[in-house]
mmCIF file of the N, C-alpha and C atoms, coordinates in Angstrom:
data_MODEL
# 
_entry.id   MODEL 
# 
loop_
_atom_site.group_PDB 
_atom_site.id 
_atom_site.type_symbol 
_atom_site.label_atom_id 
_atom_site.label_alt_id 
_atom_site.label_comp_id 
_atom_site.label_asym_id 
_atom_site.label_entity_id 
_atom_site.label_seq_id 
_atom_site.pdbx_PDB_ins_code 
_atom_site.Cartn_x 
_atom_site.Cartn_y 
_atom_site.Cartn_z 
_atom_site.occupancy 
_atom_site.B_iso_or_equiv 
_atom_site.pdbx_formal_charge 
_atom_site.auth_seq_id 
_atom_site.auth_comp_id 
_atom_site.auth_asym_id 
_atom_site.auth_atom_id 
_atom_site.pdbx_PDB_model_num 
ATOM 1   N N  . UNK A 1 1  ? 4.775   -17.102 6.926  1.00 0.00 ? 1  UNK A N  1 
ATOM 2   C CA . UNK A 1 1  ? 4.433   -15.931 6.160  1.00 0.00 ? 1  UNK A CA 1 
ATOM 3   C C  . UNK A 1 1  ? 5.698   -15.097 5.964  1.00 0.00 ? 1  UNK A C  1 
ATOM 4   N N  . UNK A 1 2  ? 5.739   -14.389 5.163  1.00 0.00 ? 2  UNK A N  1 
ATOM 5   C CA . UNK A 1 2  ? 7.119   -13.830 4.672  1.00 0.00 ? 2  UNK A CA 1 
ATOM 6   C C  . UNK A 1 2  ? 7.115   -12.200 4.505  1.00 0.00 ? 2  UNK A C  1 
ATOM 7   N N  . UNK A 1 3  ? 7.708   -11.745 4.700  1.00 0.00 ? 3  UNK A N  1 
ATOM 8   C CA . UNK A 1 3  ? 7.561   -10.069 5.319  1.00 0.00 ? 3  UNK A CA 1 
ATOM 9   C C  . UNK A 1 3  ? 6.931   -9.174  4.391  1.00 0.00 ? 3  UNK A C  1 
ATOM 10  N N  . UNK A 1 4  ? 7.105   -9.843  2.992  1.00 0.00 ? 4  UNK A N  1 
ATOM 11  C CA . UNK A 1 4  ? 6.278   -9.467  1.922  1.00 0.00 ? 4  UNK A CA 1 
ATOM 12  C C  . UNK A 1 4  ? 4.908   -9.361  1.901  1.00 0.00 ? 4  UNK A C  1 
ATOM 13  N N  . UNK A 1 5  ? 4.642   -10.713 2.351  1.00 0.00 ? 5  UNK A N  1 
ATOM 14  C CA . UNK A 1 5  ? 3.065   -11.322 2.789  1.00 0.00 ? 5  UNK A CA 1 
ATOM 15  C C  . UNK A 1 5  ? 2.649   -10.189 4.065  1.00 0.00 ? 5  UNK A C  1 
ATOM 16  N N  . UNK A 1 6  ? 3.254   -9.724  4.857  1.00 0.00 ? 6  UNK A N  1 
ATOM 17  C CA . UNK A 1 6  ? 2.791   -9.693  5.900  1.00 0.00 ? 6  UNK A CA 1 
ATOM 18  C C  . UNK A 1 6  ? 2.208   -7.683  5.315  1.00 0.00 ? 6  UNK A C  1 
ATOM 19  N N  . UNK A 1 7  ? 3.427   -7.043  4.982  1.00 0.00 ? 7  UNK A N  1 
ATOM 20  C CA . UNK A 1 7  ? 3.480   -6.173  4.530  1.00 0.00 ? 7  UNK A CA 1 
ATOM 21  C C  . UNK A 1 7  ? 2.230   -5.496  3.458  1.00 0.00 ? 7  UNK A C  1 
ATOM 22  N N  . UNK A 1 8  ? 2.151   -6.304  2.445  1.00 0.00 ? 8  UNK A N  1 
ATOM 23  C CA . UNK A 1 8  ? 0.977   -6.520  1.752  1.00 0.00 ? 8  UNK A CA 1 
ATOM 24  C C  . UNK A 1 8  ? -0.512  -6.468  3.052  1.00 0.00 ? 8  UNK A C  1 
ATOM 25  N N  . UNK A 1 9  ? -0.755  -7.365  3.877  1.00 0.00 ? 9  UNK A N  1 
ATOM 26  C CA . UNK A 1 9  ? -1.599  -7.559  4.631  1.00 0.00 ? 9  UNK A CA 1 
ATOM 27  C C  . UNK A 1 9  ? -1.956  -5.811  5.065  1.00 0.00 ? 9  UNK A C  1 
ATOM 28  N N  . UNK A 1 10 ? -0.676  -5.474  5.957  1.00 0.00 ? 10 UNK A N  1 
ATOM 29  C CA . UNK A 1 10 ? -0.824  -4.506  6.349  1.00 0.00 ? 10 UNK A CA 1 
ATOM 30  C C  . UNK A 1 10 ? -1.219  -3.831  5.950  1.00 0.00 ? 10 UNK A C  1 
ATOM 31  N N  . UNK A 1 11 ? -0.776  -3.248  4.277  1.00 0.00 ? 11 UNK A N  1 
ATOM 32  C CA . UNK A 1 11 ? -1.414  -2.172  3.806  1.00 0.00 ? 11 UNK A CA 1 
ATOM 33  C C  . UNK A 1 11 ? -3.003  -2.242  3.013  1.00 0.00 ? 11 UNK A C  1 
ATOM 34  N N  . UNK A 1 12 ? -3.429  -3.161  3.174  1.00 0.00 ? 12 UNK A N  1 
ATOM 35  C CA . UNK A 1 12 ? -4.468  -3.554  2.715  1.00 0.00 ? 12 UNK A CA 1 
ATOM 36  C C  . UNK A 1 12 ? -5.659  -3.230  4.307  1.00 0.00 ? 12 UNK A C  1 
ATOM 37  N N  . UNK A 1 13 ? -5.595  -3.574  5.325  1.00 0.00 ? 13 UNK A N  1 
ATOM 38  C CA . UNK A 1 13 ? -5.696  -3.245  6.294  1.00 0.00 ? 13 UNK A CA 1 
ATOM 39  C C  . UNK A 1 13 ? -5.660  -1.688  6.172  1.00 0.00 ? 13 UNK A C  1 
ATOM 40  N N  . UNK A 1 14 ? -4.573  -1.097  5.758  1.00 0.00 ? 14 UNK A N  1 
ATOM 41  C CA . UNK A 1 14 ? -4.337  0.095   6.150  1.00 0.00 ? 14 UNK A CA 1 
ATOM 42  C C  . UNK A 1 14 ? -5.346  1.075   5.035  1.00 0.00 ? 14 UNK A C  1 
ATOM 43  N N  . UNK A 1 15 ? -5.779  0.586   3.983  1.00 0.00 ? 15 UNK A N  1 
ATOM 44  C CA . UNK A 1 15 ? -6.824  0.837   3.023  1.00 0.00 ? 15 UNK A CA 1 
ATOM 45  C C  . UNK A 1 15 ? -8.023  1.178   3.557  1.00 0.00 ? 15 UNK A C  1 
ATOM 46  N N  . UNK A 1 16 ? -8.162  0.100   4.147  1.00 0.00 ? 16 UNK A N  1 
ATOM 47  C CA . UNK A 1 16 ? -10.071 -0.225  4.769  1.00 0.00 ? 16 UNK A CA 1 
ATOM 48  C C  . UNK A 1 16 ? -10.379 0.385   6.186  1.00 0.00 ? 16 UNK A C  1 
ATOM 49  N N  . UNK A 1 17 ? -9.207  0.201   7.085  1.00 0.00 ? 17 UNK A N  1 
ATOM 50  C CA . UNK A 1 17 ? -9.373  0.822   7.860  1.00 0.00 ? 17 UNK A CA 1 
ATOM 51  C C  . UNK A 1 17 ? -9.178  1.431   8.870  1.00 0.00 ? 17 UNK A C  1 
ATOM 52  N N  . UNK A 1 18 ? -7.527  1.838   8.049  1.00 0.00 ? 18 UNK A N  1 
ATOM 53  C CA . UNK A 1 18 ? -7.026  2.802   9.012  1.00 0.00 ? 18 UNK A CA 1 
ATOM 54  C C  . UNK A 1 18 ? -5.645  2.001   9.693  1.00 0.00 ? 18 UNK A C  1 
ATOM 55  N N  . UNK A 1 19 ? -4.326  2.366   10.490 1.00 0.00 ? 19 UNK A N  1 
ATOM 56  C CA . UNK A 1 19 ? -3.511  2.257   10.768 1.00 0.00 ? 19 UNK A CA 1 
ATOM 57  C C  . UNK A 1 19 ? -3.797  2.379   12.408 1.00 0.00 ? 19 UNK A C  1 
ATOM 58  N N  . UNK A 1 20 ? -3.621  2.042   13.733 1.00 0.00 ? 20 UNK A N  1 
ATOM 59  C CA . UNK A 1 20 ? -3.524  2.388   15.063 1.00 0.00 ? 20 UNK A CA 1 
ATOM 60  C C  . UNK A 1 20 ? -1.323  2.018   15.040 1.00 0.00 ? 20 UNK A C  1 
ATOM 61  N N  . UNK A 1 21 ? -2.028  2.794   16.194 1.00 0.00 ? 21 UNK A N  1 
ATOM 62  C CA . UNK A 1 21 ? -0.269  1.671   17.052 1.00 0.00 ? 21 UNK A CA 1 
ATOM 63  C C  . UNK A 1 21 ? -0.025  0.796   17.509 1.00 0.00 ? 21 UNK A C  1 
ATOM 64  N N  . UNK A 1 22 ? -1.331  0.313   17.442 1.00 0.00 ? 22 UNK A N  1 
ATOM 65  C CA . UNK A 1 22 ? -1.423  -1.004  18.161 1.00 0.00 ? 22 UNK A CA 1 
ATOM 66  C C  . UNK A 1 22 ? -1.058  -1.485  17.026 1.00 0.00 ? 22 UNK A C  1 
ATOM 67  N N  . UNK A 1 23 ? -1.726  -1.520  16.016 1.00 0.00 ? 23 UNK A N  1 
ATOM 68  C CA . UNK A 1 23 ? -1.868  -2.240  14.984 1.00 0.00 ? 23 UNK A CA 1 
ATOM 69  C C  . UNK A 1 23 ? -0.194  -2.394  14.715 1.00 0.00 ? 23 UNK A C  1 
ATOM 70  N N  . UNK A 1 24 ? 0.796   -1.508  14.649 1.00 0.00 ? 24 UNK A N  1 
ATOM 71  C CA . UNK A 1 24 ? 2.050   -1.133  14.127 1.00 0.00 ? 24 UNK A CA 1 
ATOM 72  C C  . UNK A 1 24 ? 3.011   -1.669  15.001 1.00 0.00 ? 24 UNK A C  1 
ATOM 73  N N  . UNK A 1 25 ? 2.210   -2.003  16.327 1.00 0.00 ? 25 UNK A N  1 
ATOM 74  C CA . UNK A 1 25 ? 3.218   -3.041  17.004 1.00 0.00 ? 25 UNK A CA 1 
ATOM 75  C C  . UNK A 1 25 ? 3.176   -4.612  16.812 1.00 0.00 ? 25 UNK A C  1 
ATOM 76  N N  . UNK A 1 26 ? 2.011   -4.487  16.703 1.00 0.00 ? 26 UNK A N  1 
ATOM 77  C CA . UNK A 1 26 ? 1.704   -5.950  16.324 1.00 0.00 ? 26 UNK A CA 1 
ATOM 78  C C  . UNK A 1 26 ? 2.845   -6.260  14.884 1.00 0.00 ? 26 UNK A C  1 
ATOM 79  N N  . UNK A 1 27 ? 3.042   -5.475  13.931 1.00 0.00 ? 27 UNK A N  1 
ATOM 80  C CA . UNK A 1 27 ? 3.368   -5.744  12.808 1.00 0.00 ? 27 UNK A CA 1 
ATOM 81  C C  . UNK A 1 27 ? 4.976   -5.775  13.195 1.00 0.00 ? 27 UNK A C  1 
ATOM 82  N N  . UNK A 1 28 ? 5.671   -4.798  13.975 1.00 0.00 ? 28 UNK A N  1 
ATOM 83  C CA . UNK A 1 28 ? 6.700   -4.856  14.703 1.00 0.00 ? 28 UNK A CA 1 
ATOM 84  C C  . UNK A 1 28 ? 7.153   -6.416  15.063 1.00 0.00 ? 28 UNK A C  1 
ATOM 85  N N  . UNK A 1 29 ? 6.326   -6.501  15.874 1.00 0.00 ? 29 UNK A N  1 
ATOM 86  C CA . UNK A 1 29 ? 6.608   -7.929  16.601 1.00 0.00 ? 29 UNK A CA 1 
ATOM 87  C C  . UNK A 1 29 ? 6.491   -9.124  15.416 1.00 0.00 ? 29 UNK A C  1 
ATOM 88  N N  . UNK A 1 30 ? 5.684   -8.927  14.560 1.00 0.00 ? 30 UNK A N  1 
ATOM 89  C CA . UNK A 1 30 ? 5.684   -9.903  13.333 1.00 0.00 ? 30 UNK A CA 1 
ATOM 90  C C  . UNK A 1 30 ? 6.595   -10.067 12.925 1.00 0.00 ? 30 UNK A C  1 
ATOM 91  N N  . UNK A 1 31 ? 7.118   -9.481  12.416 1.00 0.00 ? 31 UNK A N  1 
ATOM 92  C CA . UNK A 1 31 ? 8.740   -9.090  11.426 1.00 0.00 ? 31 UNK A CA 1 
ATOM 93  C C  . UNK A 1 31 ? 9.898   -9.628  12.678 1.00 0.00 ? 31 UNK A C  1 
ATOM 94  N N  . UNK A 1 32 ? 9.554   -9.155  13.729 1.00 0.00 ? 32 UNK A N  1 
ATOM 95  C CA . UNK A 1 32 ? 10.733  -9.578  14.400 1.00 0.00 ? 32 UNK A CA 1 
ATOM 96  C C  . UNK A 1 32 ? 11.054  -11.175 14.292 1.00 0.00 ? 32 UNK A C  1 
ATOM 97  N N  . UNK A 1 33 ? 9.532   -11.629 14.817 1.00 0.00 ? 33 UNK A N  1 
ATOM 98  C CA . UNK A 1 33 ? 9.223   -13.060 15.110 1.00 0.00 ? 33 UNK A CA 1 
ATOM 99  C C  . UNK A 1 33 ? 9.955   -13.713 13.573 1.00 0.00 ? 33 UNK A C  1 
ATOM 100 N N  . UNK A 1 34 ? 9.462   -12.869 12.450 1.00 0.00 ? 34 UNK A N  1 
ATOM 101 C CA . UNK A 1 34 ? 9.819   -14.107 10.974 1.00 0.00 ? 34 UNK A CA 1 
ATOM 102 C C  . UNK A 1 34 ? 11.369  -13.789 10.986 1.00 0.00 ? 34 UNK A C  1 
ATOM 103 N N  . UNK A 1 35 ? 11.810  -12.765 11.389 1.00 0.00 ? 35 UNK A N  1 
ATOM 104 C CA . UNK A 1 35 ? 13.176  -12.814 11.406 1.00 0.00 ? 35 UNK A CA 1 
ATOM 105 C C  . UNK A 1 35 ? 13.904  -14.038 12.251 1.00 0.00 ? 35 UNK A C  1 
ATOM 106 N N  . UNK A 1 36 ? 13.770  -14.090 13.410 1.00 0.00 ? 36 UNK A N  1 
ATOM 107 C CA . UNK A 1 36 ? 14.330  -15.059 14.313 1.00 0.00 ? 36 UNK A CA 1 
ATOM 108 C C  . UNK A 1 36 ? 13.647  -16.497 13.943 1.00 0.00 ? 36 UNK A C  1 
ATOM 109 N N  . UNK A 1 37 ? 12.822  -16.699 13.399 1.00 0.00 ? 37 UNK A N  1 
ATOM 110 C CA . UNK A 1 37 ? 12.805  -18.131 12.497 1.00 0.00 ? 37 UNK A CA 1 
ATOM 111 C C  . UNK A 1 37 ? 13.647  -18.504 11.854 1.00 0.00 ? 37 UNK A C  1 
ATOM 112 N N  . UNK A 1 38 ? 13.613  -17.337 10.909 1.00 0.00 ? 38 UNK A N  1 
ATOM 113 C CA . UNK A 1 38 ? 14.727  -17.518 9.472  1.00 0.00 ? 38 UNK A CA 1 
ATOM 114 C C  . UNK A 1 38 ? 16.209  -17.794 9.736  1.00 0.00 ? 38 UNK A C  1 
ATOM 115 N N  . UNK A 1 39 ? 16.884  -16.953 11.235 1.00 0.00 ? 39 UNK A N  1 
ATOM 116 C CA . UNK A 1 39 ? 17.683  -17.263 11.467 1.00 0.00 ? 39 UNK A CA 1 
ATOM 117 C C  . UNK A 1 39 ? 18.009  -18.913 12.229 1.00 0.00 ? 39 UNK A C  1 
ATOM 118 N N  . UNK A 1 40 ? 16.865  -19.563 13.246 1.00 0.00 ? 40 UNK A N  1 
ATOM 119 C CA . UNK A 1 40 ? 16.669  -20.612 13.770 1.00 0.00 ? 40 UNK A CA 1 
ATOM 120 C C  . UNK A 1 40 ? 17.046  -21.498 12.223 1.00 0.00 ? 40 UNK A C  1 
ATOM 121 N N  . UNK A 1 41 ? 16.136  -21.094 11.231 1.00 0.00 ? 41 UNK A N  1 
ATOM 122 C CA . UNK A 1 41 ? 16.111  -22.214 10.431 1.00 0.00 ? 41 UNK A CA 1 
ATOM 123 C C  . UNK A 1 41 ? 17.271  -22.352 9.700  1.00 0.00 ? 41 UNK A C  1 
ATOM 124 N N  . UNK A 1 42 ? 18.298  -21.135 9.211  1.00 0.00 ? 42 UNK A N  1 
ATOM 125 C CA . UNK A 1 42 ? 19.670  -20.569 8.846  1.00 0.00 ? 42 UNK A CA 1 
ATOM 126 C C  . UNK A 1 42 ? 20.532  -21.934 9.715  1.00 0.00 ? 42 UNK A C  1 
ATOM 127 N N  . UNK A 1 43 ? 20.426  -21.453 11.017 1.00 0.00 ? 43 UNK A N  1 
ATOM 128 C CA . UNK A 1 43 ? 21.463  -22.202 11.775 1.00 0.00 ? 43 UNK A CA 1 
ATOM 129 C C  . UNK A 1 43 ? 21.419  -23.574 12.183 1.00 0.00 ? 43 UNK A C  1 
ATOM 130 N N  . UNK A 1 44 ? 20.075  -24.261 12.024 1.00 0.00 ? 44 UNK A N  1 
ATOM 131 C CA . UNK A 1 44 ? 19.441  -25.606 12.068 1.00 0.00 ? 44 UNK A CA 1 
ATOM 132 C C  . UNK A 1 44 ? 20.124  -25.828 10.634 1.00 0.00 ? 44 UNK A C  1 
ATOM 133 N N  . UNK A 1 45 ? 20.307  -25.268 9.668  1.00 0.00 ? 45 UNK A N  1 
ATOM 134 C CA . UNK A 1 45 ? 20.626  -25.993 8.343  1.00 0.00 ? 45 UNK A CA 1 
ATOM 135 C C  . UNK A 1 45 ? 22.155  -26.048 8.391  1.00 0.00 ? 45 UNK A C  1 
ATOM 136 N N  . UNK A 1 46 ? 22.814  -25.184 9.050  1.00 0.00 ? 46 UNK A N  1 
ATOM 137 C CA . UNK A 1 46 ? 24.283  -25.047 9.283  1.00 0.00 ? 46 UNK A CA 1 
ATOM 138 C C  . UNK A 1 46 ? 24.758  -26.250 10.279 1.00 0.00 ? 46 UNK A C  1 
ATOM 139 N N  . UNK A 1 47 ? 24.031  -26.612 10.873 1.00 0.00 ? 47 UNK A N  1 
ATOM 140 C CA . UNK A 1 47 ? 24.475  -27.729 11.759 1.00 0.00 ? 47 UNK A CA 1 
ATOM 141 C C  . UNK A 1 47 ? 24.277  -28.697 11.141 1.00 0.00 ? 47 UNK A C  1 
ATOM 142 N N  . UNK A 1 48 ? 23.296  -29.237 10.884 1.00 0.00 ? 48 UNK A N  1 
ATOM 143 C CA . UNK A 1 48 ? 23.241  -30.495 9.729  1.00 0.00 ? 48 UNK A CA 1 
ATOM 144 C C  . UNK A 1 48 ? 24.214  -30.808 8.809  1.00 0.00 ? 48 UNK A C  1 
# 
């Protein structure tokens, strides 16, 4: 999923029903997580 995707999600969520902090960490940790893929997959392609 791509931060766009995820972003979108969120605020759609954030429409219906509302925002917590929980919720905002979770989304935290999302973004982090697709970040450190992108870089895994960055540097998996650099080695090849």
């Amino acid at each position: 999923m791509s931060e766009k995707k995820l972003y979108e999600k969120l605020m759609f969520y954030k429409k219906k029903y509302g925002v917590t902090q929980e919720m905002l960490q979770h989304y935290q940790w999302a973004l982090e997580t697709i970040k450190q893929r992108q870089l895994q997959i960055k540097s998996n392609d650099l080695e090849d």
